[in-house]
C-alpha positions as CSV (number, residue, x, y, z in Angstrom):
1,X,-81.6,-64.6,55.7
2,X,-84.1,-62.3,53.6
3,X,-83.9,-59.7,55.9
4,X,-80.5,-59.9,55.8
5,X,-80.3,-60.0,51.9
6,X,-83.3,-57.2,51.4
7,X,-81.4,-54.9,53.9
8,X,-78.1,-55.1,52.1
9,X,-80.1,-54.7,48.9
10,X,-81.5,-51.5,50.1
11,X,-78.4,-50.1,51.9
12,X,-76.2,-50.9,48.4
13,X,-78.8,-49.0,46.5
14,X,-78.3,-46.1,49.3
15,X,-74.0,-46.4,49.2
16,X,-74.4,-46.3,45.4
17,X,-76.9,-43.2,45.6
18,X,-74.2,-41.5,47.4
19,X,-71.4,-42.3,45.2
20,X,-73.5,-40.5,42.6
21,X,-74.2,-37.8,44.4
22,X,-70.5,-36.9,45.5
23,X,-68.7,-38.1,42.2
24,X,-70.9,-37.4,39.5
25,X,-68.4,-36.6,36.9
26,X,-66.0,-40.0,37.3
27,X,-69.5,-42.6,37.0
28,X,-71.5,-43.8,34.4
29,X,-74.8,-43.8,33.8
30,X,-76.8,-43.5,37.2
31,X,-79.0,-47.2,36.3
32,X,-75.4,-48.7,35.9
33,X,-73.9,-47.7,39.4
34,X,-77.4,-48.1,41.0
35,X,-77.5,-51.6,39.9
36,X,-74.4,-52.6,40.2
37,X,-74.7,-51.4,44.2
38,X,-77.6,-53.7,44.3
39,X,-76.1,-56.8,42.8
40,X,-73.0,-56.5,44.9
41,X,-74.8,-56.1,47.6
42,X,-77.0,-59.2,46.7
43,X,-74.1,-61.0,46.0
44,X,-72.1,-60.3,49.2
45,X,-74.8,-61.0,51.8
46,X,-75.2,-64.9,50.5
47,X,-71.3,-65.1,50.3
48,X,-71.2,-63.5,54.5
49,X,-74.3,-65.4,55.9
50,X,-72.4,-68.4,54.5
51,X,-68.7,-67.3,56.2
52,X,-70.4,-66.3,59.2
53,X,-72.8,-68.1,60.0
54,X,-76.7,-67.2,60.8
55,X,-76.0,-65.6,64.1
56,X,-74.5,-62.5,62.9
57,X,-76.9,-60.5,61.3
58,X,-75.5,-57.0,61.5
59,X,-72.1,-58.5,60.7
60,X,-73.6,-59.9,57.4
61,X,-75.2,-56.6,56.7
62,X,-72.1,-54.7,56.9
63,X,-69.8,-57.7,55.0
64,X,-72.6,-57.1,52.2
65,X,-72.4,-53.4,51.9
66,X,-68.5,-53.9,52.2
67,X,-68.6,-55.9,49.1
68,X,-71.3,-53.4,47.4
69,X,-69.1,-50.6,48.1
70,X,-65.9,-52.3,46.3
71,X,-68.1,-53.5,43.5
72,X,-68.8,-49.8,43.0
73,X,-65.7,-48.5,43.2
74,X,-64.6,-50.4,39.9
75,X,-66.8,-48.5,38.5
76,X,-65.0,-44.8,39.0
77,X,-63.1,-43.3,36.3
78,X,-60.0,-41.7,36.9
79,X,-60.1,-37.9,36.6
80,X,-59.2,-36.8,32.7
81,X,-55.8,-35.1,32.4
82,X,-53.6,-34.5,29.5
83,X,-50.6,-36.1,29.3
84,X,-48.2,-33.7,27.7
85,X,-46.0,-36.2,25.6
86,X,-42.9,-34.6,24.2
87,X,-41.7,-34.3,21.1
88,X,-39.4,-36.9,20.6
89,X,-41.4,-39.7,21.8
């Protein structure tokens, strides 16, 4: 179960690394979306060993990353763009 949890740590901090790297404009600040990939990824991998069971590693791995990777995408900020409002509103 720790090398489940340590492995989904370190592929969360990986998946966040990416995000930054390929979105850097719609993050925050790259200690905010690093952690937050690490705690999502700590969170999920308790939350799948428990669902799964402790005979699915790799499937606890992934569930964990899953979870990592939705916990980071909260974090994305939609692209700025005016709205042009007209006059009568």
């Amino acid at each position: 179960m720790i090398l489940e949890t340590l492995s989904a740590v370190v592929l969360g901090v990986v998946l966040s690394w990416a995000a930054l790297r390929s979105l850097p404009g719609r993050l925050p600040a790259r200690r905010t979306v690093l952690g937050t990939g690490a705690l999502g990824a700590l969170f999920g991998a308790p939350l799948m060993h428990s669902m799964l069971g402790s005979g699915h590693a790799t499937a606890t791995v992934v569930g964990a990353v899953l979870i990592a990777a939705v916990t980071v995408s909260l974090l994305i900020r939609p692209r700025s763009r005016r709205l042009n409002r007209s006059a009568a509103a």
